[in-house]
N, C-alpha and C positions, 0 to 999 in steps of 0.2 A: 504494500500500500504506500503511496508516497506522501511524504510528511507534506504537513499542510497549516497555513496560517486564516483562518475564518474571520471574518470581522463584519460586524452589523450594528445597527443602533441600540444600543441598551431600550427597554423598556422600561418602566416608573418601576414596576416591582422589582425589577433586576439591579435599579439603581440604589433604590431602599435597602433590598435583602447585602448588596455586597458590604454594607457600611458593618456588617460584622466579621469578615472577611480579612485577612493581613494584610498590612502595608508596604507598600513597597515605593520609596522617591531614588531618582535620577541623580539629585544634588545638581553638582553643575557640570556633571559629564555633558560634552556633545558625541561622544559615541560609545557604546556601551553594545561588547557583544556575549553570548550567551547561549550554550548547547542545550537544549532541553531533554533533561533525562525522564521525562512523565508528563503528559496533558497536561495543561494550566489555561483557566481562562481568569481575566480580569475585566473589570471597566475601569474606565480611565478617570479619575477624577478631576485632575486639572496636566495642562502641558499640552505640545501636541509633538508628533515625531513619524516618521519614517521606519518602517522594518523591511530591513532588506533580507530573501534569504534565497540559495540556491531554489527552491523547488516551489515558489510563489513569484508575482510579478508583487511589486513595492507595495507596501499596505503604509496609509495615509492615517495615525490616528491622532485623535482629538476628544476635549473631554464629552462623555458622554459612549464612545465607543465601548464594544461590550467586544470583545479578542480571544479564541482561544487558538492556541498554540499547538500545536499534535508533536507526544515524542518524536525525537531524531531530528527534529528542526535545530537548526545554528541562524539564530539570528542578530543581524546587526542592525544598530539602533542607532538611527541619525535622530538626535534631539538639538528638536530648534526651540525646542521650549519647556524648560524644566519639567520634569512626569513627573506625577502621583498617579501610582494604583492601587485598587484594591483587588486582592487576586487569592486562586484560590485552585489547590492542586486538584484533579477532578479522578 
């Protein structure tokens, strides 16, 4: 199966339910890259960025975006605007 990056618009309940969820901020990296060993989705709280990864064309997010990540992805993080997530291993 090929790894894979999803992204859609969070819904109100999705954006409620993650506020109990772990935290995760950028600080003030502009790139930040990352192998994902297990599923993760998050919504993005504040920031907005770029994920780049071999087996996706460029995902565009922004707060509000609801992201999940599928093992075996490497992805690289263009931040042009400090992230906040809330995220959660699935």
């Amino acid at each position: 199966m090929m790894s894979q990056i999803i992204h859609r618009q969070a819904n109100a309940q999705e954006k409620e339910q993650c506020q109990g969820w772990d935290l995760w901020e950028s600080g003030n990296a502009k790139h930040f890259e990352y192998s994902y060993s297990q599923d993760v989705h998050f919504v993005v709280q504040r920031g907005e960025a770029v994920i780049h990864s071999a087996t996706n064309a460029p995902v565009s997010i922004s707060p509000g975006s609801h992201v999940t990540i599928c093992k075996g992805v490497v992805g690289v993080w263009e931040i042009s605007s400090p992230i906040i997530n809330r995220y959660q291993y699935l």
